[in-house]
C-alpha positions, 0 to 999 in steps of 0.5 A: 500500500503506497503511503499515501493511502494509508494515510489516507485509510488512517485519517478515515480511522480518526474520523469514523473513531470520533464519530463511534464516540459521539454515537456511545460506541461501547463495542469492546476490545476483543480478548486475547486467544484463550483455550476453550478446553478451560483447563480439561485435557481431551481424551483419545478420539476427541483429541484426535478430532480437534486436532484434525480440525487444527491441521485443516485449518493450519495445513500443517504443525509441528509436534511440539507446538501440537503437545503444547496446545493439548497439554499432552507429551509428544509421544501422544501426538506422535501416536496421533498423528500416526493413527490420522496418518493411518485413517488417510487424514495427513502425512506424517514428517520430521517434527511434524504433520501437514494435511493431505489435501494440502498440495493438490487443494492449493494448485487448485486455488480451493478452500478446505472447507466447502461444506454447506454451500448453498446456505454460504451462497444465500449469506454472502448475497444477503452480506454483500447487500449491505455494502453501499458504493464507496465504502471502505471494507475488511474482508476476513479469509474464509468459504463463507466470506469468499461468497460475500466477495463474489457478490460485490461485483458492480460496486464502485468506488471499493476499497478492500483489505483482505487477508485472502489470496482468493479474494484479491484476485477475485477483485483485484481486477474489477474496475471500481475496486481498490484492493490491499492485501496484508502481509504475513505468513501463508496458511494454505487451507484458507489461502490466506497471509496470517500471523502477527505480520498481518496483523500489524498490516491493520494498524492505524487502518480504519474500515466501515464494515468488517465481514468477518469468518468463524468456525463456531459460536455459542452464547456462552463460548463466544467466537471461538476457532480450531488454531491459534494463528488466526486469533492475532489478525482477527482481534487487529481487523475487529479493531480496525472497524467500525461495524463488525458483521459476522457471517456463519452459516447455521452449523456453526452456531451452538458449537464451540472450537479450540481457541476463544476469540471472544465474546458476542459482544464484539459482533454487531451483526450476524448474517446467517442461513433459515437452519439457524434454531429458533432459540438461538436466534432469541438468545444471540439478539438477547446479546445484542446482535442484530440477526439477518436470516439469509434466504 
């Protein structure tokens, strides 16, 4: 991004900043990255199951970073890995594992995770209108924002921030949009820059509207996710705007993953599909979310 521009992008943080103080934005700071296990070590099958899940969302991990985070020894996880080895899930390395999907999914430019399509293609259109011609935004990596992007062709006069290699070629060259990506550390199964290097990328920067991705949420649980990685830029792009909305399809609510980013108290809107169980809808407003049921 030229110099120019950022200062540019920081000037309209002060002022959408001053403005969110004159409306009483009380929309706290996201918590730091905590371990939604609270303490409890998971047993065999479960254990294996989050950890799959940390290896899809990472691509790949080390042993001792993966002993760390589950509070087990490295033999444990070596035993683990051989038994997700074993099941076709990874490949097993020195010091490590990386997913076997990996190689061919990234030649293809694809998303790990797929799932639940039609329901992401109703949310993004229903996300991407409310985008207005002008606007400032930050898009998060993700399959569900992916589908926001596709949906924000004819706009004019766009700036986009992302963290998604997918997404910035997919707009880059629309006439009308002004995209920059961050910088960082490239996670292959969301074809995104993470790490604090992208996180940094988002200071001093300020956005109308963030859509942001989440791979579970609870009432209680808040916003949570399967790795740690991610939970820096998240908390730096939530920081960086002025309306935080996040997209989810209604799989993800009631669930809880591995890594807190926080509570529903940093999310203003929630854009999510007709699956979405009438209690949860009652209890995710009762937080003070605005709920949009994509249809």
């Amino acid at each position: 991004m030229s110099s120019g521009r950022r200062a540019e992008l920081a000037k309209n943080r002060k002022t959408l900043q001053a403005r969110g103080a004159d409306a009483g934005d009380a929309r706290p700071a996201a918590r730091g990255a905590t371990d939604a296990r609270a303490g409890k070590r998971l047993l065999g099958e479960a254990r294996r199951s989050r950890m799959l899940d940390w290896l899809r969302e990472e691509g790949s991990a080390r042993v001792s970073v993966l002993a760390s985070a589950f509070g087990v020894s490295e033999v444990t996880v070596r035993q683990d890995l051989e038994k997700l080895e074993a099941d076709g899930h990874v490949v097993r390395e020195h010091g490590g594992a990386f997913l076997k999907s990996m190689p061919d999914q990234v030649r293809a430019m694809a998303l790990q995770h797929q799932e639940h399509r039609a329901a992401k293609q109703h949310i993004g259109r229903a996300a991407a209108a409310l985008v207005g011609d002008g606007e400032t935004i930050i898009i998060d990596s993700g399959s569900t924002t992916t589908e926001v992007a596709a949906n924000l062709f004819g706009r004019r006069d766009m700036t986009v921030i992302t963290n998604a290699l997918n997404i910035a070629l997919m707009l880059g060259a629309e006439p009308g949009f002004d995209v920059h990506m961050t910088g960082g550390h490239f996670k292959a199964p969301t074809l995104s820059l993470s790490g604090e290097r992208s996180a940094d990328y988002f200071r001093d920067l300020y956005a109308q509207k963030l859509f942001l991705a989440t791979a579970a949420l609870d009432v209680n649980s808040g916003l949570t996710y399967p790795a740690l990685s991610d939970i820096a830029v998240k908390r730096a792009m939530i920081e960086s705007a002025q309306t935080i909305c996040l997209v989810a399809d209604s799989s993800k609510i009631g669930r809880r993953s591995f890594c807190v980013l926080g509570g529903l108290d940093l999310v203003h809107t929630l854009v999510t599909d007709d699956g979405i169980a009438a209690r949860d809808r009652k209890a995710i407003e009762a937080a003070g979310v605005e709920v949009i049921v994509a249809t």
